[in-house]
C-alpha positions in Angstrom: 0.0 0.0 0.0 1.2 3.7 -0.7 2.4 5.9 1.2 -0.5 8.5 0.4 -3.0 5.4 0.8 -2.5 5.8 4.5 -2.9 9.4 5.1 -5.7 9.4 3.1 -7.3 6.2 5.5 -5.8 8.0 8.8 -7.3 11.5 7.3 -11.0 9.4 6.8 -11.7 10.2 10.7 -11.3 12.6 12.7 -10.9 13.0 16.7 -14.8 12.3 17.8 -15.0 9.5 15.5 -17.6 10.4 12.6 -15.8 10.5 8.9 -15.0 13.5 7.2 -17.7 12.5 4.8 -21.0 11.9 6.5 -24.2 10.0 4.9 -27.8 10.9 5.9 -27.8 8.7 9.1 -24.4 9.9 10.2 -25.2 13.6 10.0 -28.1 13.3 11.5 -26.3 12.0 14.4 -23.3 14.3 14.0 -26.1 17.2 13.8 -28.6 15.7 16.7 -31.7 16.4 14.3 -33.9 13.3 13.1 -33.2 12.0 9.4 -36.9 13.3 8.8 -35.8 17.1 9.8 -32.5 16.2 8.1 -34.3 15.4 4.7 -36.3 18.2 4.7 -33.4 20.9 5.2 -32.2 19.4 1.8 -35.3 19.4 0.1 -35.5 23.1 1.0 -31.4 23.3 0.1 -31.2 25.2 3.5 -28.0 22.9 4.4 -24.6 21.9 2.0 -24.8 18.7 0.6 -23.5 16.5 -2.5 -24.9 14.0 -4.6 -22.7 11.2 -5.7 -25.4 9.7 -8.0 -28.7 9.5 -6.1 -26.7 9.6 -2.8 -26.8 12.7 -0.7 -23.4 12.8 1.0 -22.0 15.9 3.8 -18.9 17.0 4.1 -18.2 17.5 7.9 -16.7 20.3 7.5 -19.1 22.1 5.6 -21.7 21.3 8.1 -19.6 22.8 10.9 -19.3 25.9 9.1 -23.3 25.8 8.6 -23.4 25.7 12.3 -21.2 28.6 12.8 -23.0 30.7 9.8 -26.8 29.9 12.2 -25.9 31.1 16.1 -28.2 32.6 17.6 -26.4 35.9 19.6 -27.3 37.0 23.0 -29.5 39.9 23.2 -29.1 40.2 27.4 -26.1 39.9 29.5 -25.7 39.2 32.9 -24.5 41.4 35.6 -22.0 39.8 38.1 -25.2 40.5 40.5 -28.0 38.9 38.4 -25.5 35.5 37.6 -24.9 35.2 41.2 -29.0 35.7 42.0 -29.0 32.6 38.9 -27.0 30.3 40.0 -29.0 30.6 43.1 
């Protein structure tokens, strides 16, 4: 086997064990939504995907960066005073 072969194998996952290309069920997963939910952001091409014939494949990390690209910011901060009234 060459050289490159292995990279490319060690490259295929990364630290918290999903692939760097994920199919339906594994995003879902990856994502913690339901295939169903999954299907439907694709339908409505509100997520990246890729089509290797009829199968719809992710790329890991494009989905990350669609994460990052749909936080929700803060509108309210704490005061020191309020946090400590929080945590109670």
């Amino acid at each position: 086997m060459a050289e490159n072969e292995l990279q490319d194998e060690s490259e295929a996952y990364t630290a918290d064990g999903f692939p760097n290309i994920l199919s339906i069920d594994m995003a879902a997963k990856y994502l913690t939504i339901s295939k169903c939910y999954l299907y439907a952001l694709v339908k409505g091409s509100f997520i990246p995907y890729t089509k290797i014939g009829k199968r719809i494949v992710f790329r890991k990390c494009d989905l990350f960066n669609w994460l990052g690209m749909n936080v929700v910011q803060p509108k309210h901060f704490f005061t020191e005073e309020e946090e400590f009234e929080f945590e109670g």
